[in-house]
GUMIBA-777748 format. One record per atom (N, C-alpha, C, O, CB): residue number from 1; atom name; x, y, z. Coordinates in nm, 4 decimals, always signed. Atoms other than C-alpha are relative to their C-alpha. Glycine has a CB too. Layout:
NUM CA X Y Z
...
% end
This chain:
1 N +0.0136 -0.1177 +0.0834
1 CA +3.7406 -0.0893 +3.9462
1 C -0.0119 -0.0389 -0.1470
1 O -0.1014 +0.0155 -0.2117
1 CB +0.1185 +0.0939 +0.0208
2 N +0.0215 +0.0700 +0.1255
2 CA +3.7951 -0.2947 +3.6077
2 C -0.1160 -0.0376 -0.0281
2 O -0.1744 +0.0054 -0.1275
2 CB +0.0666 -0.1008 -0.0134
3 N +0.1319 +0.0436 -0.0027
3 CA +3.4887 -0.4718 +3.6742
3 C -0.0821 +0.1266 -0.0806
3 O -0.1035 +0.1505 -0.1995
3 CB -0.0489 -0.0299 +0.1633
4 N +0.0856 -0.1129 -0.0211
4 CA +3.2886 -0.1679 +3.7357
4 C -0.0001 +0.0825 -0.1564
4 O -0.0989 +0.1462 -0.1930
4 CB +0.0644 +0.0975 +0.1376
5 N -0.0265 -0.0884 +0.0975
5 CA +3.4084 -0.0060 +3.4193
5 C -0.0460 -0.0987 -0.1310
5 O -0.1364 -0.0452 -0.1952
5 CB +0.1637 +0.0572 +0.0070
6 N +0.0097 +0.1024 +0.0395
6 CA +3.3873 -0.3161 +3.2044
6 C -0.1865 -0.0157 -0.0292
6 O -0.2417 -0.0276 -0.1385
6 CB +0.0816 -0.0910 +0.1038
7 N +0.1661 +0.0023 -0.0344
7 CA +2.9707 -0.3291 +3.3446
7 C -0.0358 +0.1457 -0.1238
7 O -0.0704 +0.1287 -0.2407
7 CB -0.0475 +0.0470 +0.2279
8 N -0.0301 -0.1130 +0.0251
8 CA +2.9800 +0.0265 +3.2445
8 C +0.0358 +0.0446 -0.1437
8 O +0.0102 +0.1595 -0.1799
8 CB +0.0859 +0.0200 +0.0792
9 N -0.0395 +0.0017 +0.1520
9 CA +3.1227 -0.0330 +2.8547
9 C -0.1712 -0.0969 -0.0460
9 O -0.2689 -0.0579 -0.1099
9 CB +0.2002 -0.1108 -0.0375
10 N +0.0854 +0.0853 +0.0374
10 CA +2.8920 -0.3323 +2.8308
10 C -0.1463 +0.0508 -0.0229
10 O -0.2031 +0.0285 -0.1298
10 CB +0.0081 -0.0963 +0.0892
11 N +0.0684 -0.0334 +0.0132
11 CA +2.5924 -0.1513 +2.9389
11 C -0.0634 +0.1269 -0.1059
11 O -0.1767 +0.1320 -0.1537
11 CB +0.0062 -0.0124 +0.0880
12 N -0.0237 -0.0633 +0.1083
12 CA +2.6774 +0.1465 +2.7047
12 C -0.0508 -0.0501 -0.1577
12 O -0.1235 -0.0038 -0.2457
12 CB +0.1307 +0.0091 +0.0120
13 N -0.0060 +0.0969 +0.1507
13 CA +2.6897 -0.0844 +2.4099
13 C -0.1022 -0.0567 -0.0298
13 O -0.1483 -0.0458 -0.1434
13 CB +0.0916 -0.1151 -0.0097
14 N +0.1225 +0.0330 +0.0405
14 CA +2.3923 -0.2651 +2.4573
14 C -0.1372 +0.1030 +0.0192
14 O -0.2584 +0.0847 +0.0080
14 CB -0.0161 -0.1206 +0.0665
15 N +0.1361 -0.1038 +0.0007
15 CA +2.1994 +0.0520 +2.5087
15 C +0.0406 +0.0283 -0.1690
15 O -0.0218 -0.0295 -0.2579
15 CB +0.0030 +0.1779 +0.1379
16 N -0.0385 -0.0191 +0.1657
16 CA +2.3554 +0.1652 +2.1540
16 C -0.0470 -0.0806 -0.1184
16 O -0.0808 -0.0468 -0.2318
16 CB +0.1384 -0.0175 -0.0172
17 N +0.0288 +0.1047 +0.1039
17 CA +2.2888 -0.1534 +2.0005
17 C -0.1673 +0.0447 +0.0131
17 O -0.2185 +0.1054 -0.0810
17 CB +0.0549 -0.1872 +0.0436
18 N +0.1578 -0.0606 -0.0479
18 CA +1.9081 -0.0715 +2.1457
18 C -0.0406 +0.0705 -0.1075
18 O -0.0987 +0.0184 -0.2027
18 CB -0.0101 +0.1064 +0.1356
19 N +0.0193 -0.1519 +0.0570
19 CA +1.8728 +0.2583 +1.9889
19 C -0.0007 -0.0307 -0.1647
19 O -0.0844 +0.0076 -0.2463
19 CB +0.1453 +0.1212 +0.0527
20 N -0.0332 -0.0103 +0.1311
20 CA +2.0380 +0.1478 +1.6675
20 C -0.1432 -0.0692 -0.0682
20 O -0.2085 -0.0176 -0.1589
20 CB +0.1533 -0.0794 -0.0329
21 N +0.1078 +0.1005 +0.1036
21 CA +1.7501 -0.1785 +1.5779
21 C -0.1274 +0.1315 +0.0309
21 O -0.1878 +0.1792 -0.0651
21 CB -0.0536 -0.2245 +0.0816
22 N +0.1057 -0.0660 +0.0482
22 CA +1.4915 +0.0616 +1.6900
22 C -0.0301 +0.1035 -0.1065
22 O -0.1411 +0.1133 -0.1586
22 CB -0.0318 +0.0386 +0.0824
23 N -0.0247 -0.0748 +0.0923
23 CA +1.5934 +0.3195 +1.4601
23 C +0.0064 -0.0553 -0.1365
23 O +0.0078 +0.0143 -0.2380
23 CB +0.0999 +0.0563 +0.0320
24 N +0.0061 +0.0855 +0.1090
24 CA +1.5980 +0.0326 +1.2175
24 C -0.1020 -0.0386 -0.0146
24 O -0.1361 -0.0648 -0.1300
24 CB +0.0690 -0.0919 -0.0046
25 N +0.1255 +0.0768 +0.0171
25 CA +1.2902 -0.1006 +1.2797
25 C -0.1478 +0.1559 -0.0760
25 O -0.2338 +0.1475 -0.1637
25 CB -0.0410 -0.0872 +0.2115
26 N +0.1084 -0.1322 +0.0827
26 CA +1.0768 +0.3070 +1.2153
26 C +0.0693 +0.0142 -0.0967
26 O -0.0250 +0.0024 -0.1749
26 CB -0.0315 +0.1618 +0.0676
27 N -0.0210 -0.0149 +0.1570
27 CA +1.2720 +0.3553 +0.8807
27 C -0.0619 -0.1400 -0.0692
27 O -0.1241 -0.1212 -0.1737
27 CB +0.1796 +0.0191 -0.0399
28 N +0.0273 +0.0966 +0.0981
28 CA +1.1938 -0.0251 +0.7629
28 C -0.1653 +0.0258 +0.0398
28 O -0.2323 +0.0001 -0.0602
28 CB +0.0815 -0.1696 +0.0200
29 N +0.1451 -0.0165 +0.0109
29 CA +0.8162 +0.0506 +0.8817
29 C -0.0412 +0.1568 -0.0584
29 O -0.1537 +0.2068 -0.0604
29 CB -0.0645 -0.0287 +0.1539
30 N +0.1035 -0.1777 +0.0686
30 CA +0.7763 +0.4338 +0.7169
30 C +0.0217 -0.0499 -0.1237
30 O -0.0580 +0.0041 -0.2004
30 CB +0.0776 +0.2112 +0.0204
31 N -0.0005 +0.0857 +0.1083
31 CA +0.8994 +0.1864 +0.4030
31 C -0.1302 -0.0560 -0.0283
31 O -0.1714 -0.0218 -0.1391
31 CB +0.0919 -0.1008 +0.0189
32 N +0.0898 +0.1000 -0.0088
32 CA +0.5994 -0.0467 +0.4503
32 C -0.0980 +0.1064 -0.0525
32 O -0.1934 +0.0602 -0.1149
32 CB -0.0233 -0.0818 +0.1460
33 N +0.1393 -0.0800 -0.0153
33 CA +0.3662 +0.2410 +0.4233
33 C -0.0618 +0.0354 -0.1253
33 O +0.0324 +0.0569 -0.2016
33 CB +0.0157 +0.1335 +0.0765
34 N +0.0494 +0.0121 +0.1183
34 CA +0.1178 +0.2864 +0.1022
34 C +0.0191 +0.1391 -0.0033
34 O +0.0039 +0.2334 +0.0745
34 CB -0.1345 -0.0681 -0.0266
35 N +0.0195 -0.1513 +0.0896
35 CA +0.1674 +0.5538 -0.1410
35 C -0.0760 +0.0066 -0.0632
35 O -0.1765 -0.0635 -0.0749
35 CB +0.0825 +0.0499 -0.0830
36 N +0.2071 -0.0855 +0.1203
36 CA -0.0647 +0.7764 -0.4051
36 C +0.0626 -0.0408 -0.1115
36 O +0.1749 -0.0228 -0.1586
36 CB -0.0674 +0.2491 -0.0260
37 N +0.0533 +0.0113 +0.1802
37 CA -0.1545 +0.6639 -0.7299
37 C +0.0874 +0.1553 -0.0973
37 O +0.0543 +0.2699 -0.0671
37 CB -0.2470 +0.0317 -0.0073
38 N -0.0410 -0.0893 +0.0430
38 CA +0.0558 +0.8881 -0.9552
38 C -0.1091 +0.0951 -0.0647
38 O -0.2164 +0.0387 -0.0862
38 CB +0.0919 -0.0436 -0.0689
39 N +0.1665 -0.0433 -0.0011
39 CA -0.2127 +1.1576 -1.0532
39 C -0.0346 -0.0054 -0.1688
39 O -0.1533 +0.0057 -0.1993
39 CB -0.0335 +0.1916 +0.0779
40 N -0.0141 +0.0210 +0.0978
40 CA -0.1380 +1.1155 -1.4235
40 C -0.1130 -0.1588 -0.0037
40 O -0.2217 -0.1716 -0.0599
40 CB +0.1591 +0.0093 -0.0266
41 N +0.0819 +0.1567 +0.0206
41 CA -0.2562 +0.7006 -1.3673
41 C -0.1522 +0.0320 +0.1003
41 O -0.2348 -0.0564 +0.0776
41 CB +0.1234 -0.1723 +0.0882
42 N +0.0773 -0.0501 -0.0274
42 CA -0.5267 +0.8683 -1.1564
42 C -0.1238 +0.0486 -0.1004
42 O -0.2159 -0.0289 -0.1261
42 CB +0.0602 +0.0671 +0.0557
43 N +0.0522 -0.0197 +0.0597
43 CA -0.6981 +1.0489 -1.3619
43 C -0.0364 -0.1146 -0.1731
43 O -0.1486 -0.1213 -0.2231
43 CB +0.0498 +0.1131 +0.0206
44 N -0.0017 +0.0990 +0.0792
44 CA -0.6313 +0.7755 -1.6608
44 C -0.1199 -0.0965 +0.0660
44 O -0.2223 -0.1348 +0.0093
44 CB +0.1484 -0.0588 -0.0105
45 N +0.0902 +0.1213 -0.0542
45 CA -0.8049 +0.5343 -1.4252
45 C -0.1269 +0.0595 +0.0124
45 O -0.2076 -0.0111 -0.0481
45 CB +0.0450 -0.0675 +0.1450
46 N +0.1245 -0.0667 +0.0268
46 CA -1.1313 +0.7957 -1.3691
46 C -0.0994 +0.0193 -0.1496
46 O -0.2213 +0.0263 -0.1646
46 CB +0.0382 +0.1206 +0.0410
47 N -0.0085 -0.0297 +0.1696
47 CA -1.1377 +0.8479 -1.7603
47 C -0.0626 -0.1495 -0.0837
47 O -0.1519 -0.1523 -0.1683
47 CB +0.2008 +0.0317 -0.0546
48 N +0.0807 +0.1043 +0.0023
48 CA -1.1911 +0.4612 -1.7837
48 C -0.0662 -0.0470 +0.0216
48 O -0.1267 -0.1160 -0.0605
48 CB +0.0037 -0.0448 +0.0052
49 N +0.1144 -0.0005 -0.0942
49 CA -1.4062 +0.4232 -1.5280
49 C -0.1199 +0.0253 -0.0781
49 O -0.2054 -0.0556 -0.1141
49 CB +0.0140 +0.1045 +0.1124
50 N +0.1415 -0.0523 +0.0371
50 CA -1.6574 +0.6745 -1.6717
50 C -0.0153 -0.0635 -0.1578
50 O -0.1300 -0.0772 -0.2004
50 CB -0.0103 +0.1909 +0.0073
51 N +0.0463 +0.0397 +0.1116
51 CA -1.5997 +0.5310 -2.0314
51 C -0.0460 -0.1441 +0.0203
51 O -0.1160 -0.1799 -0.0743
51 CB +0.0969 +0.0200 -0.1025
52 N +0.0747 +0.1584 +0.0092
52 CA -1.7081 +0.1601 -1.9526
52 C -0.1884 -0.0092 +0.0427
52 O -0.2814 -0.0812 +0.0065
52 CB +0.0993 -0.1136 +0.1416
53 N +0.1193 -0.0287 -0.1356
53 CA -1.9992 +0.2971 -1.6789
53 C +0.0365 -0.0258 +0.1448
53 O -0.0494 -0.0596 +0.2262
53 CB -0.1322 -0.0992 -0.0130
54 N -0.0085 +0.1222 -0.0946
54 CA -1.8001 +0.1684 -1.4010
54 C -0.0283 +0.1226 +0.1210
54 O +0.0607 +0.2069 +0.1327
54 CB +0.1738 -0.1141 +0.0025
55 N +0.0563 -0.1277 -0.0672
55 CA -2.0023 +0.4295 -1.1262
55 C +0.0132 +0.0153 +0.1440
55 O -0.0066 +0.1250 +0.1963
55 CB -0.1403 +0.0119 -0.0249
56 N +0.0281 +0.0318 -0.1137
56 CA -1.9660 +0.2488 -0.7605
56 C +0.1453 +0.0376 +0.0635
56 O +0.1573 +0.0380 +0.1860
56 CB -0.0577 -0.1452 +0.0094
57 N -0.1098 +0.0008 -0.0291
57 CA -1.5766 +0.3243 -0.7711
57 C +0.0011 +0.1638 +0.1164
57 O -0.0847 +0.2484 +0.0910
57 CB +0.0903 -0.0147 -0.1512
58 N +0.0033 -0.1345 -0.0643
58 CA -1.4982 +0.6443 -0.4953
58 C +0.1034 +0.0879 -0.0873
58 O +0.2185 +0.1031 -0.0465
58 CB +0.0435 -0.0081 +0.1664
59 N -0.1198 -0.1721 +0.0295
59 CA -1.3076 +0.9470 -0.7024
59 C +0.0881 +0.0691 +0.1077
59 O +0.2015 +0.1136 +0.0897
59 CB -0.0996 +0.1508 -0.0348
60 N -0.0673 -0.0688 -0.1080
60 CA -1.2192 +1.0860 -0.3796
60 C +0.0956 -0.0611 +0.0395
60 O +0.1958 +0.0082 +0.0572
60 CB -0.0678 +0.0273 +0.1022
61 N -0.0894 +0.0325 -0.0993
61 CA -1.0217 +0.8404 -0.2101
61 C +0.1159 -0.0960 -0.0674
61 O +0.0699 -0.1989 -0.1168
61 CB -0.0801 -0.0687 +0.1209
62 N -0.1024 +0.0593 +0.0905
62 CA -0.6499 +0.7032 -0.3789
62 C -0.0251 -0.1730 -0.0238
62 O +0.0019 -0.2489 +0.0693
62 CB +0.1545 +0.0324 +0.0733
63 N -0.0189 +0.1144 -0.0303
63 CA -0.7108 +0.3599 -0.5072
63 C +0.0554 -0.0769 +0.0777
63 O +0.0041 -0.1572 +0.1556
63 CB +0.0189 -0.0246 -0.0532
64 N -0.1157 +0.0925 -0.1131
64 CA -0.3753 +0.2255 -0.3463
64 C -0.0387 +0.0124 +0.1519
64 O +0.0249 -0.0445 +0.2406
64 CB +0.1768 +0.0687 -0.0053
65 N -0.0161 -0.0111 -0.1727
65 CA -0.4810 +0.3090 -0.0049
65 C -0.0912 -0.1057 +0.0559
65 O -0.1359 -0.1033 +0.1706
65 CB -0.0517 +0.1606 +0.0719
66 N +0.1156 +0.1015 -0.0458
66 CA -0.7199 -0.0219 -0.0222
66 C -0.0916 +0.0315 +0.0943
66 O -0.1073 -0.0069 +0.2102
66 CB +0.0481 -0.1137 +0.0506
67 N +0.1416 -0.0607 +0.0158
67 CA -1.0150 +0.1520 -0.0176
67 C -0.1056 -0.1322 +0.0254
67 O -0.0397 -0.2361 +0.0240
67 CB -0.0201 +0.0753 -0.1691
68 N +0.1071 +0.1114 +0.0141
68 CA -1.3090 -0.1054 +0.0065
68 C -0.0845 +0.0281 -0.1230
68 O -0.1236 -0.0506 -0.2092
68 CB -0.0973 -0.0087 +0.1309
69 N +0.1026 -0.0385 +0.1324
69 CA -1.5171 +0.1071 -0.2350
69 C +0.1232 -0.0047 -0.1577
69 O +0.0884 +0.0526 -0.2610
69 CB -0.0860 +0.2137 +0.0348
70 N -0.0707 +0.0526 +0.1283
70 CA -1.2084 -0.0130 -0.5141
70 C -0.0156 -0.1564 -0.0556
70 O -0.0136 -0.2018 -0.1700
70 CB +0.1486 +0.0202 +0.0264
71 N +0.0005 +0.1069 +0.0500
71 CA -1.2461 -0.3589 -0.4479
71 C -0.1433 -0.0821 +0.0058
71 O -0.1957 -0.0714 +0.1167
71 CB +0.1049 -0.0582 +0.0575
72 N +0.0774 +0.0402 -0.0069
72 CA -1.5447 -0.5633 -0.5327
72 C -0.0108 -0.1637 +0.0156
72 O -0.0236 -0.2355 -0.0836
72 CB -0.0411 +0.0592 -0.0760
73 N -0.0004 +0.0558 +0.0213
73 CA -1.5480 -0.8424 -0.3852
73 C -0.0914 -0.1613 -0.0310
73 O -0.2108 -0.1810 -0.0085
73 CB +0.0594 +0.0441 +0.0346
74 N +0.0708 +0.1013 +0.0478
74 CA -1.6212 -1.1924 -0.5145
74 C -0.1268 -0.1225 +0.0674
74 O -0.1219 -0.1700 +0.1809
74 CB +0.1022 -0.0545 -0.0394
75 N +0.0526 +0.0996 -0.0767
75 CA -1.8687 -1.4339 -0.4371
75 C -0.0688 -0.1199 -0.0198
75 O -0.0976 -0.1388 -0.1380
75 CB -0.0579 +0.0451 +0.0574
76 N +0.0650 +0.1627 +0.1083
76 CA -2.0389 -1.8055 -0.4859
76 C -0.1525 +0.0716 -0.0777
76 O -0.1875 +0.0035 -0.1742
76 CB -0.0734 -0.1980 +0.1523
77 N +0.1102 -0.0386 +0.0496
77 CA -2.3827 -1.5869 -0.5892
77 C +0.0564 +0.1197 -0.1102
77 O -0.0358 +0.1613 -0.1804
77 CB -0.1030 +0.0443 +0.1209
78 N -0.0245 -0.0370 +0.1125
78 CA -2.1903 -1.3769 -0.8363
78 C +0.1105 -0.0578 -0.0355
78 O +0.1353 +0.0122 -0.1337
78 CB -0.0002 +0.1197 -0.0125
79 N -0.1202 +0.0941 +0.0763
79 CA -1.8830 -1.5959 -0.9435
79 C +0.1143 +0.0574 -0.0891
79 O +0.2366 +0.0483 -0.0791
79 CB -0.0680 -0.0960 -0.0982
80 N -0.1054 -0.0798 +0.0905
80 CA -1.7652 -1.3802 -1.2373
80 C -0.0132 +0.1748 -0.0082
80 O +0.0095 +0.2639 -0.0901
80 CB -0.0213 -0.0612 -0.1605
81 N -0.0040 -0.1829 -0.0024
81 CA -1.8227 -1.0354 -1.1127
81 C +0.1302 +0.0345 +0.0911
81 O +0.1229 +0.0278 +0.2138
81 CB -0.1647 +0.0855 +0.0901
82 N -0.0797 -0.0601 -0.0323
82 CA -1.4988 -0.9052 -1.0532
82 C +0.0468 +0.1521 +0.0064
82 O +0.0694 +0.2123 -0.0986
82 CB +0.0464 -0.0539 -0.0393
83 N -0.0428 -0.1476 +0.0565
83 CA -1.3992 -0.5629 -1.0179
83 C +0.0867 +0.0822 +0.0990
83 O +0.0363 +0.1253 +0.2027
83 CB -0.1349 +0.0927 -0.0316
84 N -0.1068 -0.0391 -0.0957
84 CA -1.0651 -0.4177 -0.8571
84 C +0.1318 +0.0881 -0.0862
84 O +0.1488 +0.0905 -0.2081
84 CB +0.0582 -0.1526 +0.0763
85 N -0.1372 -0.0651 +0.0201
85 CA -0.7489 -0.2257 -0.9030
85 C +0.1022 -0.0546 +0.1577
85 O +0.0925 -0.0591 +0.2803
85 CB -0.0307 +0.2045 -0.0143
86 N -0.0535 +0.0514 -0.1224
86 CA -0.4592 -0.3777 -0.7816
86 C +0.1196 +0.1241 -0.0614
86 O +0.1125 +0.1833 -0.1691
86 CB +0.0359 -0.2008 +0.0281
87 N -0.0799 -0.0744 -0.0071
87 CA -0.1376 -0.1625 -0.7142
87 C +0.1501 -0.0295 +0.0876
87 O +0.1609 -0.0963 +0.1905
87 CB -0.0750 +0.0928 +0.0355
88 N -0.0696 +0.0462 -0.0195
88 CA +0.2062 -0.1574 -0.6919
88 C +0.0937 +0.1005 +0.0915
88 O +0.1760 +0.1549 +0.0179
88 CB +0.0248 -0.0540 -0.1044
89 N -0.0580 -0.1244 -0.0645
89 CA +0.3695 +0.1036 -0.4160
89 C +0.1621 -0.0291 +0.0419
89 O +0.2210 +0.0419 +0.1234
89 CB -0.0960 +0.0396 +0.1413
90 N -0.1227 +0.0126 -0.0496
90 CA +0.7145 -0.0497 -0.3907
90 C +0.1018 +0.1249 -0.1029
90 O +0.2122 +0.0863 -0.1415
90 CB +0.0431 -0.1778 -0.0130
91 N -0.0632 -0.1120 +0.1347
91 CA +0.8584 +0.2525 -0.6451
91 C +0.0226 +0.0938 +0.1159
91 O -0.0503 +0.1057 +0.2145
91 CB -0.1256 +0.0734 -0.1589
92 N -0.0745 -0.0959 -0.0889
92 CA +1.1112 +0.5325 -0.4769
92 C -0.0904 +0.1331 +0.0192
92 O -0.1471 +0.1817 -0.0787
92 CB +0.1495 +0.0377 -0.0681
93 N +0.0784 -0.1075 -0.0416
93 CA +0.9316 +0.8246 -0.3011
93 C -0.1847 -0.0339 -0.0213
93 O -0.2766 +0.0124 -0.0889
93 CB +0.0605 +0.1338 -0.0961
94 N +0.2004 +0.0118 -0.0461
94 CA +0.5575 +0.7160 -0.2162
94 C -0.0642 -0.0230 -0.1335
94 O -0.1867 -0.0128 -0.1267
94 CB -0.0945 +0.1789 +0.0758
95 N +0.0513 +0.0395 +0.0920
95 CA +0.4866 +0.6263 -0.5570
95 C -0.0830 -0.0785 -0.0521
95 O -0.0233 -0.1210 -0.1510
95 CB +0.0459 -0.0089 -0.0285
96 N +0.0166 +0.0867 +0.0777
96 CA +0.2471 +0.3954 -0.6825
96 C -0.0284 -0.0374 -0.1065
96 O -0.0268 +0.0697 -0.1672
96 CB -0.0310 -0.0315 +0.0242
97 N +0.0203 +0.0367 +0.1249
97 CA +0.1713 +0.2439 -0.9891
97 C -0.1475 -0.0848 -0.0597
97 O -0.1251 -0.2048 -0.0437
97 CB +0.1172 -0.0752 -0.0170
98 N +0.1124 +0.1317 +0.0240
98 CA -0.1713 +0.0391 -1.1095
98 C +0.0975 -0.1144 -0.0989
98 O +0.1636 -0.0866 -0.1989
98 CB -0.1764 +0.0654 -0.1099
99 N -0.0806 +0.1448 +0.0773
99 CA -0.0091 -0.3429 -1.2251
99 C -0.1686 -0.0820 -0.0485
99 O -0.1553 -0.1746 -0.1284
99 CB +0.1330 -0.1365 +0.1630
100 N +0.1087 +0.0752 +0.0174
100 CA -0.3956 -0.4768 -1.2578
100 C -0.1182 +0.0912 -0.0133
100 O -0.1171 +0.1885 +0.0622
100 CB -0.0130 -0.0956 +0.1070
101 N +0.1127 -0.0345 -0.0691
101 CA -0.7390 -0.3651 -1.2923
101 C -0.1011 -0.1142 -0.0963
101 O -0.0930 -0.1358 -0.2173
101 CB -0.0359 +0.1852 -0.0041
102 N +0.1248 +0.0633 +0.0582
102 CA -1.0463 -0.5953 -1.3601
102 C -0.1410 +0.0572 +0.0380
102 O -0.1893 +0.0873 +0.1471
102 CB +0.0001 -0.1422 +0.0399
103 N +0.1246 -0.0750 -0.0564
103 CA -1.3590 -0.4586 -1.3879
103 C -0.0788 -0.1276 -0.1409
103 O -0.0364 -0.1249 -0.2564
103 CB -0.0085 +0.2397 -0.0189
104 N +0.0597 +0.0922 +0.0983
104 CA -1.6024 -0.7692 -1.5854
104 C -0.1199 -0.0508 +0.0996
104 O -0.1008 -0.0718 +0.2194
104 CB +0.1135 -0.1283 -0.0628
105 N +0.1153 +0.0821 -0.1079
105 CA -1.9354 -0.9152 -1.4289
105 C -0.0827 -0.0670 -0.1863
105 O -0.0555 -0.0266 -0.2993
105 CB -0.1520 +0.1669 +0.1564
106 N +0.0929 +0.0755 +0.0928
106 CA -2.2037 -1.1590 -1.6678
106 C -0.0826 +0.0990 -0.0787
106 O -0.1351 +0.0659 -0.1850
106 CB -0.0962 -0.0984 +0.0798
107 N +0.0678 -0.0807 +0.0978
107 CA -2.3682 -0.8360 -1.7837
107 C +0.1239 +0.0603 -0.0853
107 O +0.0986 +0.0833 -0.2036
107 CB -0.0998 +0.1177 +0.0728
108 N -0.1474 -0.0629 +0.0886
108 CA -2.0316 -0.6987 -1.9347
108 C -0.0668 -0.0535 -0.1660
108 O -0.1306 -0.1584 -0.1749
108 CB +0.2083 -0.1123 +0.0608
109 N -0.0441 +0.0525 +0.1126
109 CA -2.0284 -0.7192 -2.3299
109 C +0.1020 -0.0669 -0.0543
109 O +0.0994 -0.0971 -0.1736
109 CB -0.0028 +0.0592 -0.0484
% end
């Protein structure tokens, strides 16, 4: 009967323990997940955009959500044409922030 009861705690416990990492594991992954461009650095970033010419960028869709149409990337036949926004979404409540943007190619002034 000890036994039996004993099986019976054990199995309890490691169902609990179960429950608990998975419950640990969907909060540390709804963490992981990209947030929006505050709409303040949003619009800032559109505002620059149109004052340089920079025209290929999408308006519609949040930089941070690594977009393809944000990043341009590099290559051995253009070398110094760079042009990206990088971003920083570790900030409390879905926040992100722009920490980078290069926008420069050989025609640049």
């Amino acid at each position: 009967m000890a036994a039996a009861v004993s099986d019976i705690l054990r199995m309890t416990f490691s169902l609990l323990l179960l429950m608990l990492l998975t419950f640990c594991m969907k909060s540390i992954k709804l963490e992981a997940q990209a947030g929006l461009l505050a709409s303040d650095e949003a619009a800032a970033l559109l505002e620059i955009a149109t004052q340089v010419g920079k025209m290929d960028w999408n308006n519609k869709v949040d930089p941070c959500s690594n977009e393809t149409s944000w990043v341009t990337p590099t290559s051995s036949q253009r070398p110094m044409f760079d042009n990206k926004v990088v971003c920083n979404c570790s900030f409390p409540g879905g926040v992100c922030h722009i920490v980078a943007m290069y926008i420069s190619s050989l025609n640049s002034p």
